[in-house]
C-alpha positions as CSV (number, residue, x, y, z in Angstrom):
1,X,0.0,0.0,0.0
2,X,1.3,3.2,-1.0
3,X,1.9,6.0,1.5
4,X,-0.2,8.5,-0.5
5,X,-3.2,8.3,-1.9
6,X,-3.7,8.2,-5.4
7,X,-4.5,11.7,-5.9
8,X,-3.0,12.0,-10.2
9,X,-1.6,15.2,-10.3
10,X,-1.9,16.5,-6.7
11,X,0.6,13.5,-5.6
12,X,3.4,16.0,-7.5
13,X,2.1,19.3,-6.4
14,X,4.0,21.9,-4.3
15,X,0.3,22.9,-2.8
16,X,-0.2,19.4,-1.8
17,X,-0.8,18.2,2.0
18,X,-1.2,15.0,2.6
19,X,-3.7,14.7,6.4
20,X,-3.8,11.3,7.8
21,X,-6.5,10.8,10.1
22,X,-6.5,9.2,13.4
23,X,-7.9,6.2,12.1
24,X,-5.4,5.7,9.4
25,X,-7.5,7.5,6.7
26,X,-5.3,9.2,4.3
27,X,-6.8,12.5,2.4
28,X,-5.1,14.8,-0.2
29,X,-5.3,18.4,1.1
30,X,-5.0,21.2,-1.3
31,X,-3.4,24.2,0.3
32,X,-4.3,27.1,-2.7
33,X,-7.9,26.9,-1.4
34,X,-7.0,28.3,2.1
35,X,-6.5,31.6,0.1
36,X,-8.4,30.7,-3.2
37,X,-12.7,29.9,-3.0
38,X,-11.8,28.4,-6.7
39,X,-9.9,25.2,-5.4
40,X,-11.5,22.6,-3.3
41,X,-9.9,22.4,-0.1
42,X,-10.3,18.0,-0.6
43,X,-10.8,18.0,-4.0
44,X,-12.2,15.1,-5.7
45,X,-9.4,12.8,-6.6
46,X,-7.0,11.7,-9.3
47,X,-6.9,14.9,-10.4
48,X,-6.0,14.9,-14.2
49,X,-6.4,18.3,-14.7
50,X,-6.2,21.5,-12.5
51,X,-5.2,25.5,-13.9
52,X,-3.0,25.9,-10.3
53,X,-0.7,22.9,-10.9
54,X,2.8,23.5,-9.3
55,X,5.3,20.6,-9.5
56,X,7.0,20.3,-6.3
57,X,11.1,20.0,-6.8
58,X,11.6,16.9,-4.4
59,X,9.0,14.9,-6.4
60,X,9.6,12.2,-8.8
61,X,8.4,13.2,-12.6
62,X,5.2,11.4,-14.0
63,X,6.1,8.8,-15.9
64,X,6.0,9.6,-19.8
65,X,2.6,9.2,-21.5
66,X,2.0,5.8,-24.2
């Protein structure tokens, strides 16, 4: 079992949190929406698309597409 959930683009996002519950749920947190009403603050997950993508520098790059 992976340590993150899979959340598609918001596993290699710089406004990612990752919130583990204390009964071992694990939710993908998006931190733009504490200062933006346009971003869910839990949005709906994988995310395949989303305008306020930042790739975070200490994650891996998506594998390349078929």
């Amino acid at each position: 079992m992976s340590a993150t959930p899979p959340a598609g683009l918001c596993n290699l996002c710089a406004h990612q949190r990752v919130v583990r519950s204390g009964r071992g749920s694990v939710f993908s947190m998006c931190r733009r929406a504490a200062h933006d009403d346009a971003y869910p603050k839990y949005p709906r997950i994988p995310v395949l698309a989303c305008p306020g993508f930042e790739r975070a520098d200490d994650r891996p790059s998506p594998p390349p597409a078929p």
